[in-house]
C-alpha positions in Angstrom: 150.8 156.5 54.6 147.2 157.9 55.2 145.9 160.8 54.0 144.9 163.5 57.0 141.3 165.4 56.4 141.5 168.8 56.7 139.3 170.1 59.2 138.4 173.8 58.7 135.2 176.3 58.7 133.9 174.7 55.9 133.2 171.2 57.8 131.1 172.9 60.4 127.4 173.3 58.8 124.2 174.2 61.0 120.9 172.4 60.0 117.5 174.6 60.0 115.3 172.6 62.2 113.3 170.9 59.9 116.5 169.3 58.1 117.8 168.0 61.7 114.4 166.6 62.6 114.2 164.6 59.1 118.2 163.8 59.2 117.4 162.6 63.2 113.8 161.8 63.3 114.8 159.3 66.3 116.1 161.9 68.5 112.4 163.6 68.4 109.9 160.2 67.8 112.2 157.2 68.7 112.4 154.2 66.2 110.7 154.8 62.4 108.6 151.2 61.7 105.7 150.9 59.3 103.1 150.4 62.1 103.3 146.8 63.1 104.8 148.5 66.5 102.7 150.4 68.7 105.7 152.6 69.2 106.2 152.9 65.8 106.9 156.7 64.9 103.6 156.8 62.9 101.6 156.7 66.4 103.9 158.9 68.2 103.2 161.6 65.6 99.7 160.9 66.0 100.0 161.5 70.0 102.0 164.5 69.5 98.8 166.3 67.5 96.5 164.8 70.0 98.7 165.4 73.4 98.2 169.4 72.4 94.2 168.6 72.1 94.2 167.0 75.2 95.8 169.7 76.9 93.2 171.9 75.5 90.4 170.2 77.4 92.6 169.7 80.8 92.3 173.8 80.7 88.7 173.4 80.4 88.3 174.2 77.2 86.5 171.7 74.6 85.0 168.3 75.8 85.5 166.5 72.3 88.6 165.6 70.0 87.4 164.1 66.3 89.9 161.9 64.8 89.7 160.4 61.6 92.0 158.1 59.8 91.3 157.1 56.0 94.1 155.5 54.4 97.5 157.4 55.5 95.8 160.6 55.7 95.1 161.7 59.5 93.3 164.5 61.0 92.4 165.5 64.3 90.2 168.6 64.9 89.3 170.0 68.8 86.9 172.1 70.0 89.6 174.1 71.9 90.8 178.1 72.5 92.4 177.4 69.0 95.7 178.4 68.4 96.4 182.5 68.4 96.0 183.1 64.8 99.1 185.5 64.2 101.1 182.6 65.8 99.6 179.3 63.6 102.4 179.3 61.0 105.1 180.0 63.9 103.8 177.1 66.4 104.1 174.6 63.9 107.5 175.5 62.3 109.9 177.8 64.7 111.8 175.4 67.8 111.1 176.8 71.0 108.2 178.5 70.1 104.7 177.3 72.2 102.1 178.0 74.8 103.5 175.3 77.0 106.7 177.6 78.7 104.2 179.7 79.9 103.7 177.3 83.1 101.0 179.5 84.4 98.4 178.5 81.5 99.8 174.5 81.2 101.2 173.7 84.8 100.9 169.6 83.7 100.7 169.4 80.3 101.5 166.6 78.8 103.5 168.6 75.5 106.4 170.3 77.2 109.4 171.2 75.4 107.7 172.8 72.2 108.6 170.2 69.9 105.8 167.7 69.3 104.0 169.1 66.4 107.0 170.5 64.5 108.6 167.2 64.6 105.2 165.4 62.8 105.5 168.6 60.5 109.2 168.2 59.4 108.0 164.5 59.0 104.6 165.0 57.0 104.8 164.8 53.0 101.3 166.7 53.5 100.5 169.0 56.6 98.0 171.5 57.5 97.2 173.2 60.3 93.9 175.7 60.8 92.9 177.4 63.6 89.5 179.2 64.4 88.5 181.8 67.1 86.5 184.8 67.5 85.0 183.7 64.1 88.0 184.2 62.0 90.0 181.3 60.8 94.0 181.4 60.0 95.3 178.2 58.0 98.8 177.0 56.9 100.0 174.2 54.8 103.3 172.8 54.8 105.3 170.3 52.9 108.2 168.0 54.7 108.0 171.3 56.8 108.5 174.0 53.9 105.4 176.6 53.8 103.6 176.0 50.8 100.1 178.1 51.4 98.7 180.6 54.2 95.2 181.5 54.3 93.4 184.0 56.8 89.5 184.2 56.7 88.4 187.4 58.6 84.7 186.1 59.2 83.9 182.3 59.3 81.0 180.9 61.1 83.3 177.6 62.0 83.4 176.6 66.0 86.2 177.6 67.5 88.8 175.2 67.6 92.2 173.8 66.0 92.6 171.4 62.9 95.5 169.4 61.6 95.9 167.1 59.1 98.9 165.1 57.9 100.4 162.3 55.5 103.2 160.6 57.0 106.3 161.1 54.4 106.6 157.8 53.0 110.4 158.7 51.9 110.8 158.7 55.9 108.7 155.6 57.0 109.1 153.1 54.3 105.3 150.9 53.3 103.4 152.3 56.8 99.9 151.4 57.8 98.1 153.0 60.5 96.8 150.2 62.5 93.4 150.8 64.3 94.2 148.4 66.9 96.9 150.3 68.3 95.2 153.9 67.6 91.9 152.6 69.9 94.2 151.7 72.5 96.0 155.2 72.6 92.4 156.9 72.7 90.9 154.8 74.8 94.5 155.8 77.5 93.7 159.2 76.3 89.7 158.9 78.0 89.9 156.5 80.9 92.6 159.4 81.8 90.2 162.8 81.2 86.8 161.3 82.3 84.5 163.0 80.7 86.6 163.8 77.3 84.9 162.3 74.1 87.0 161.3 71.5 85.6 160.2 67.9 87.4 158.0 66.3 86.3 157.5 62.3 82.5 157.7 64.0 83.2 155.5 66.9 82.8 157.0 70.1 84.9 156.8 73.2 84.3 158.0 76.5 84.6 157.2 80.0 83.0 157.9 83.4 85.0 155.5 86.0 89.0 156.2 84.8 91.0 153.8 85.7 88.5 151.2 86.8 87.2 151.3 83.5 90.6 150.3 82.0 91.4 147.7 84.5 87.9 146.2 83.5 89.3 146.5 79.5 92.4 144.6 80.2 90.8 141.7 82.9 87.5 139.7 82.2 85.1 139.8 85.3 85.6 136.5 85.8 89.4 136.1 86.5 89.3 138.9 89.5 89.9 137.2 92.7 88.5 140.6 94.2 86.3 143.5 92.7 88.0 146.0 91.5 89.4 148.8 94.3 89.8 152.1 92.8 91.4 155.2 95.0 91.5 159.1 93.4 93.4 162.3 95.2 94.5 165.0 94.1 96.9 164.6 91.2 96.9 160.5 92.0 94.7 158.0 90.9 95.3 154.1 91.5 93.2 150.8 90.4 93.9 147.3 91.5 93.2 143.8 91.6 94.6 140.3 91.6 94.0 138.0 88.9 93.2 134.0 89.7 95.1 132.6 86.5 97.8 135.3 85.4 101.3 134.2 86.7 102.6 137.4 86.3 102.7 141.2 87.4 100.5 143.9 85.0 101.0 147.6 85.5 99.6 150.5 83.6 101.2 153.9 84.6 100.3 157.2 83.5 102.2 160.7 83.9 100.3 163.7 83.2 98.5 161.3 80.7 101.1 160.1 79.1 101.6 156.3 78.9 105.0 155.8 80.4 105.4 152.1 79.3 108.8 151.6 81.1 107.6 153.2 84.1 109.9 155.3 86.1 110.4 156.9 89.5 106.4 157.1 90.2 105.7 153.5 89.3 108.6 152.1 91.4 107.5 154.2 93.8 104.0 152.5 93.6 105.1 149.6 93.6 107.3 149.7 96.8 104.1 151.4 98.5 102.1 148.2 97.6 104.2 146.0 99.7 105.0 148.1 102.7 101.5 148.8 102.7 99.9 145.6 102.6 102.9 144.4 104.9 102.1 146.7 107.9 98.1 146.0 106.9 98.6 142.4 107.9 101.4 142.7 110.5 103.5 140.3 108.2 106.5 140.7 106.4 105.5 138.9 103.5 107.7 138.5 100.6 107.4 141.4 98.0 107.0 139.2 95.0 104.0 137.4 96.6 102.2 140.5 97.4 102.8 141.3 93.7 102.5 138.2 92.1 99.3 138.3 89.3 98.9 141.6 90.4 96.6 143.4 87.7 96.6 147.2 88.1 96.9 150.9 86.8 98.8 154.7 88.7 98.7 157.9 87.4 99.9 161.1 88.6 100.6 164.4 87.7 103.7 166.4 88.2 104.4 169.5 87.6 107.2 170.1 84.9 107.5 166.6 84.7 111.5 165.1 83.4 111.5 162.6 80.8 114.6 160.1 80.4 113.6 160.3 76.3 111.9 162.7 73.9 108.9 160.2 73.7 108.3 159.8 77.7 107.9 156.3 77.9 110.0 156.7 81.5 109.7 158.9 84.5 113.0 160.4 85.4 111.3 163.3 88.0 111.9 163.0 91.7 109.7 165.5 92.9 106.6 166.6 92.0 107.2 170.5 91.3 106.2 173.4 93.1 106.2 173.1 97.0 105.3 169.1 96.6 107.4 166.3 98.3 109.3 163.9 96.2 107.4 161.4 94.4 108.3 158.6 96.4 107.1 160.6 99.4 103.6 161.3 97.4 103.2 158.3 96.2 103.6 156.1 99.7 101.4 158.5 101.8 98.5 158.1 99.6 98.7 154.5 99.2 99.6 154.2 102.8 96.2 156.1 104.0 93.7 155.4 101.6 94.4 151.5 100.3 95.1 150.9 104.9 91.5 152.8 104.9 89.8 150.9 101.9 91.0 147.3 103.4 89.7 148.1 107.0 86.4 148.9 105.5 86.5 145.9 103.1 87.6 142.7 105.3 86.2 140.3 102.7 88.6 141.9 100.2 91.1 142.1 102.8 90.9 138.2 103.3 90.8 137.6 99.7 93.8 139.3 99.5 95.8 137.9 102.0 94.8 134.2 100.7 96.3 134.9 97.2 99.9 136.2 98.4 99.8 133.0 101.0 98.8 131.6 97.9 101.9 132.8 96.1 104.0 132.0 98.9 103.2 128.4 98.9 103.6 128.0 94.9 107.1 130.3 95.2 108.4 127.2 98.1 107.1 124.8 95.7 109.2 126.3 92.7 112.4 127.4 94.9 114.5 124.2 94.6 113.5 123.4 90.7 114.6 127.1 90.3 117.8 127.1 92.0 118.6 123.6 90.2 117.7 125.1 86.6 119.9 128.2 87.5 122.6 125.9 88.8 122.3 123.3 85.5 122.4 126.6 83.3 125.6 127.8 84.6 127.0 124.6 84.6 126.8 123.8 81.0 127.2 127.6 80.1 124.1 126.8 77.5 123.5 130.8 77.3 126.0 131.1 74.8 125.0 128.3 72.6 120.8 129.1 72.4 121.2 133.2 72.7 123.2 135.2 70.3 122.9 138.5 72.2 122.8 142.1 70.8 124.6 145.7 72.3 121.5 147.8 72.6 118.7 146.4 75.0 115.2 147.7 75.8 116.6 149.3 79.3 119.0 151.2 77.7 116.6 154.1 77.0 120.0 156.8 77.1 120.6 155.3 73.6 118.6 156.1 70.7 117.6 153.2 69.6 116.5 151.1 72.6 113.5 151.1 71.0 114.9 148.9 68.1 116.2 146.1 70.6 114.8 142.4 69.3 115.0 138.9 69.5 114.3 136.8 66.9 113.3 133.0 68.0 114.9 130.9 65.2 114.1 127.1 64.3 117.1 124.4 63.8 120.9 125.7 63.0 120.7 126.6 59.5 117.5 129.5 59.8 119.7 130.7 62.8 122.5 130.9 61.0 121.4 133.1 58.2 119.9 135.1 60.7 122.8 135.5 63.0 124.9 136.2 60.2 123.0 139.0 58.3 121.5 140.3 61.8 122.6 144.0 63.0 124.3 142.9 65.8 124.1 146.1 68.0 119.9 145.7 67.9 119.1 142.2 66.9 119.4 138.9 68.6 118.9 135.3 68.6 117.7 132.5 70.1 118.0 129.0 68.8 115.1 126.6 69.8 116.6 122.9 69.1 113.1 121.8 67.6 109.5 122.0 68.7 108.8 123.3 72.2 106.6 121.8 74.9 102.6 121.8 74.4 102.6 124.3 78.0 98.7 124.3 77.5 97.3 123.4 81.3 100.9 123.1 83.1 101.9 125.0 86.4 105.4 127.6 86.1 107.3 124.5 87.6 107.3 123.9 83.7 109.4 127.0 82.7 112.2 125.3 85.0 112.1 122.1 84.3 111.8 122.5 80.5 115.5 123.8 79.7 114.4 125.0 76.3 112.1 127.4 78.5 113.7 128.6 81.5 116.7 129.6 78.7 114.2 131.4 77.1 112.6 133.3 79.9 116.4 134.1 81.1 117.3 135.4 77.5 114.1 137.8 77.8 114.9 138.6 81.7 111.3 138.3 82.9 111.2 135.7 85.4 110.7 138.8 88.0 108.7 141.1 85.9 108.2 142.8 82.7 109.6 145.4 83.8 113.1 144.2 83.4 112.6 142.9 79.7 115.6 143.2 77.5 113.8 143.6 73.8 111.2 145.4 72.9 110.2 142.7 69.8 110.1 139.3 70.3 110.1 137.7 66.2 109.0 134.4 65.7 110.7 133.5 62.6 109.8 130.3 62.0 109.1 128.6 58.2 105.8 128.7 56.5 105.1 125.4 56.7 103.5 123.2 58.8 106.2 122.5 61.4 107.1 126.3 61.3 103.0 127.0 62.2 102.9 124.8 64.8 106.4 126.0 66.4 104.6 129.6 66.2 101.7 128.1 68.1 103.4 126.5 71.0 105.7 129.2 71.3 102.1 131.9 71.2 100.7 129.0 74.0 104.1 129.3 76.3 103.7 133.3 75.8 99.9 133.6 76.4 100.0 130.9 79.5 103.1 132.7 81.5 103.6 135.8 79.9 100.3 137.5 78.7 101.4 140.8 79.2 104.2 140.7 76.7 101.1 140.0 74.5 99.0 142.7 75.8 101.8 145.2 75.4 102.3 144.5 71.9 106.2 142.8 72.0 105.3 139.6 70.7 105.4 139.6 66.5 105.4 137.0 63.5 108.2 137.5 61.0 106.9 137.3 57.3 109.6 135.8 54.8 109.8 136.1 50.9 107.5 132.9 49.4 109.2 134.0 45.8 112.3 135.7 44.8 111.6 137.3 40.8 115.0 138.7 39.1 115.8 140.0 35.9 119.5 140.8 34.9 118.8 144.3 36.6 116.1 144.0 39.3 115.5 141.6 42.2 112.3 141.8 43.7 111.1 139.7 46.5 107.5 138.6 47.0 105.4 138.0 49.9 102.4 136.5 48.2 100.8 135.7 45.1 99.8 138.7 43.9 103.4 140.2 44.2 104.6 137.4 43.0 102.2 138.2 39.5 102.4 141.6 40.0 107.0 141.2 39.9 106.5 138.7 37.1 104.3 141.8 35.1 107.1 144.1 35.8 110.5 142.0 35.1 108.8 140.3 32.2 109.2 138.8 29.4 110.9 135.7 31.0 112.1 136.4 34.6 113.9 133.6 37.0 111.2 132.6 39.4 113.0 131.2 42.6 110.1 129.3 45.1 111.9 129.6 48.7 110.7 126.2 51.3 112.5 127.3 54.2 114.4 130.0 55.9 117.6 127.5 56.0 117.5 127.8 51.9 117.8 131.8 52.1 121.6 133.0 52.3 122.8 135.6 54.7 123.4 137.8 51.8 119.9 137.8 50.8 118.3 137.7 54.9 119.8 141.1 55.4 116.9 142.5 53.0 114.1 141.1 55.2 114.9 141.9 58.7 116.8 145.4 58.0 114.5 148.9 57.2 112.1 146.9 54.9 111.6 143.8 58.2 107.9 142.8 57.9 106.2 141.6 61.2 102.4 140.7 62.1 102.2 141.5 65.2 100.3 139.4 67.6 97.2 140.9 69.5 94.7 140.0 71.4 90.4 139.8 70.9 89.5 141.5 73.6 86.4 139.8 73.2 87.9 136.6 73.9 89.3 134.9 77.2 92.7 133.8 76.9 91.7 130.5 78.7 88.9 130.1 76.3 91.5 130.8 73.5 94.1 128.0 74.5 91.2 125.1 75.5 89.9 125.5 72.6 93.0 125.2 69.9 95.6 123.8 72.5 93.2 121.6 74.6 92.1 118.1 74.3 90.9 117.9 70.4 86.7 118.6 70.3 84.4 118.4 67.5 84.3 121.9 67.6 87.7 122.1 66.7 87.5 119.6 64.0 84.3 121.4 62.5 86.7 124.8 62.5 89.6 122.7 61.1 87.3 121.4 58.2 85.2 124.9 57.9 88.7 126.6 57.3 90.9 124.7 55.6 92.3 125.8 52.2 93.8 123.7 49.5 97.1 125.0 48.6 97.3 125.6 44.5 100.6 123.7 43.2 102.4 126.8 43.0 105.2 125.0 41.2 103.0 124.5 38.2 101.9 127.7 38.5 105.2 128.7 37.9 105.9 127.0 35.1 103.0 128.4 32.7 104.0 131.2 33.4 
């Protein structure tokens, strides 16, 4: 017979607000990480700082924002009204306490609900913030959100402004790095966004004069637009398009009151119906909406007043109307697309008739595909092959009402056995699997008609839900976990080739990631430790000395489920897979997937490194 719990006054506790934010952190900053994700919580506390900066200079007050990163320390100083000083220690450390309720002085802020910046200081091991006006200074340092010091100067000759600085608390995100990819891209959203905002980032500047043209010109080399690029600005609307002449696929950017809502919302559907009916009633044709949008490269923002997120990090629009006395959304949207993209193309025919001779374009290439497609579906459902390649998870990338949508991942395995650990010691409401049966297809130089007719493909793209759009993805990582060797590397490559050739954005958008495995496992009696390279390999063999067991792992297939769960739970380590914006990605895949060049073999040759015999390594020591 069980035993019954008694449930009385003494089982209901309140939490101060720092111990629910550190007890929660993914209610207030989504999914922890360690950086490898640009939605890791590290950057979100990082845009939480910033987002109040920024709001500073949308009021008009200070052009530049210094940030500087050394190491895990971050600070980020503006040249704004600085915060009232009998307030500083309040505005970082009481809920519900902020300028931003006061809708008269932020009427589209970007910070809202008053939480941002107690959240990073709940979360900081170190966190100070200082604030400077009519030359006095007030300062206040906290520790995991506990006041440890307060400070008021009653004449400084420092500019006006606000200053914070925080460490991360490592006991919350577990071996982080700040990545400066990922932090250039947030700035350079943050200027492209507020043209003629300077932000320094440890010295380098960033500005920009053109919005988001200048982005669109970031994120497409001049030499794959099919038309230059049009860019049309209102009031509280801003839009930049093209089409691109090798990209299969559609490429948004939206924006919301500067915020980079990266699963769109109400606006960007919005936007993208406008496109369509716009373009259809331009041409007197009722073309097919996916050919209007197919390799469609572009960028909206808007600002709303009082804007509704679906989650505390704003990644989605949930508002339908724009505040005040504006119409909906969808209303403001399609009248300025309707009026100023019809004006732009009647004054532009030869980007008009560029236009129209890449959807008929699309429209010949989507005939071309239909009957592969329907026979791939058809094949698919025949011999029900879903459930043998994908080992699905509960929680997917849509599903931003839960918590930890954010977390949503599938891992691409190699053979049975690596999938079979995996699958095994996976958390099966987050993590999935999908089992390739060996090497994939070289796709380097083939058409989409590949993607169907390759069943190991078309699985794929129906396991990840993007044969429409992006939009609809169903994880937010995409692990290649692969061996170390050299079948594994070249798996990694053709699978990087099949991405980068039909799928760039997923690239672009920082989804696709390498999963690192142990090399050594070094145990004592009492401690385990696994190693990820030689020097922690040396560095565990110092530690569990004098003799430790030194186990050399050759595959993923050798590692038992009991041991996977360490590597893809809290302590997972991915490299993620980015691209040089420097280089073209058709330059990128002729030169390592194309015909072999002496080029290639002189980089081969130029590059190559002998692998010691670990084994006898081992052994003296």
């Amino acid at each position: 017979m069980s035993q019954e719990t008694d449930y009385t006054e003494d089982n209901i506790r309140s939490l101060d607000w720092k111990e629910h934010i550190r007890m929660r952190p993914g209610m207030y900053i989504g999914k922890l990480g360690d950086g490898s994700s640009p939605d890791d919580g590290i950057y979100i506390l990082l845009k939480e700082v910033l987002d109040n900066s920024i709001d500073e200079y949308v009021m008009g007050a200070g052009k530049t924002i210094e940030v500087s990163i050394q190491g895990n320390k971050v600070i980020v100083r503006d040249y704004g009204r600085g915060i009232p000083l009998g307030k500083v220690v309040d505005v970082v450390s009481k809920m519900n306490t902020g300028g931003k309720y006061d809708s008269r002085a932020f009427k589209k802020s970007v910070g809202l609900n008053g939480v941002g910046t107690k959240a990073v200081n709940a979360l900081s091991h170190f966190f100070r913030v200082e604030s400077t006006r009519d030359n006095k200074s007030a300062s206040a340092e906290f520790s995991q959100g506990n006041l440890t010091n307060q400070e008021v100067l009653d004449d400084t000759s420092r500019r006006k402004g606000t200053k914070v600085s925080f460490i991360p608390d490592e006991a919350i995100f577990k071996n982080y790095k700040y990545r400066n990819e990922y932090v250039e891209k947030m700035l350079k959203n943050y200027v492209y966004l507020n043209t003629g905002l300077t932000i320094l980032f440890n010295g380098e500047k960033y500005y920009s004069e053109n919005g988001l043209k200048d982005l669109l010109e970031e994120n497409i080399k001049e030499s794959d637009v099919t038309y230059p690029i049009i860019h049309l600005k209102g009031e509280d609307i801003e839009i930049a398009l093209t089409h691109s002449k090798t990209q299969y696929s559609e490429e948004y950017h939206s924006f919301v009151n500067g915020q980079n809502t990266t699963q769109g919302g109400t606006h960007l559907a919005a936007y993208r119906e406008a496109l369509v009916k716009t373009i259809r009633e331009f041409y007197g044709k009722n073309y097919d909406a996916s050919d209007v949008r197919k390799s469609v490269v572009t960028a909206v923002a808007v600002k709303v007043m009082e804007p509704v997120f679906e989650s505390q990090t704003k990644t989605k629009l949930g508002s339908t109307d724009m505040g005040g006395n504006l119409p909906t959304v969808r209303t403001f949207v399609n009248d300025f697309v309707k009026t100023q993209l019809d004006n732009f193309l009647h004054k532009n025919p030869e980007t008009a008739d560029k236009i129209q001779r890449k959807i008929l374009q699309a429209e010949r290439e989507r005939k071309e595909l239909s009957g592969i497609r329907k026979l791939a579906k058809d094949r698919a459902k025949k011999s029900n092959l879903h459930n043998k390649k994908l080992r699905d998870c509960r929680v997917h990338f849509g599903d931003i009402k839960n918590n930890r949508y954010l977390e949503s991942t599938l891992f691409i395995t190699e053979g049975d056995s690596a999938s079979g650990s995996i699958t095994k010691s996976r958390d099966v409401n987050t993590q999935a699997v999908f089992s390739l049966r060996g090497k994939p297809l070289n796709s380097y130089g083939m058409n989409k008609k590949i993607v169907y007719e390759n069943e190991e493909f078309n699985l794929l793209q129906a396991a990840l839900n993007i044969e429409e759009s992006i939009e609809d993805l169903r994880y937010n990582n995409i692990v290649i976990a692969t061996d170390a060797d050299v079948d594994g590397m070249h798996i990694r490559l053709l699978l990087i080739t099949f991405f980068l050739q039909f799928f760039p954005e997923l690239i672009k958008e920082g989804h696709l990631y390498i999963l690192q495995t142990p090399l050594f496992r070094v145990r004592n009696k009492k401690e385990t430790i696994y190693c990820y390279s030689e020097q922690e390999r040396r560095d565990a063999i110092e530690k569990l000395k004098p003799k430790p067991e030194i186990t050399r792992f050759k595959g993923l297939g050798e590692i038992s489920p009991d041991e996977f769960v360490n590597f893809i739970g809290e302590s997972i380590r991915l490299d993620p897979i980015m691209l040089d914006k420097d280089m073209s990605i058709e330059a990128l895949l002729e030169f390592y997937m194309g015909k072999n060049t002496p080029d290639r073999q002189e980089f081969i040759i130029d590059n190559l490194k002998v692998e010691l015999d670990i084994v006898e390594e081992v052994h003296e020591n």
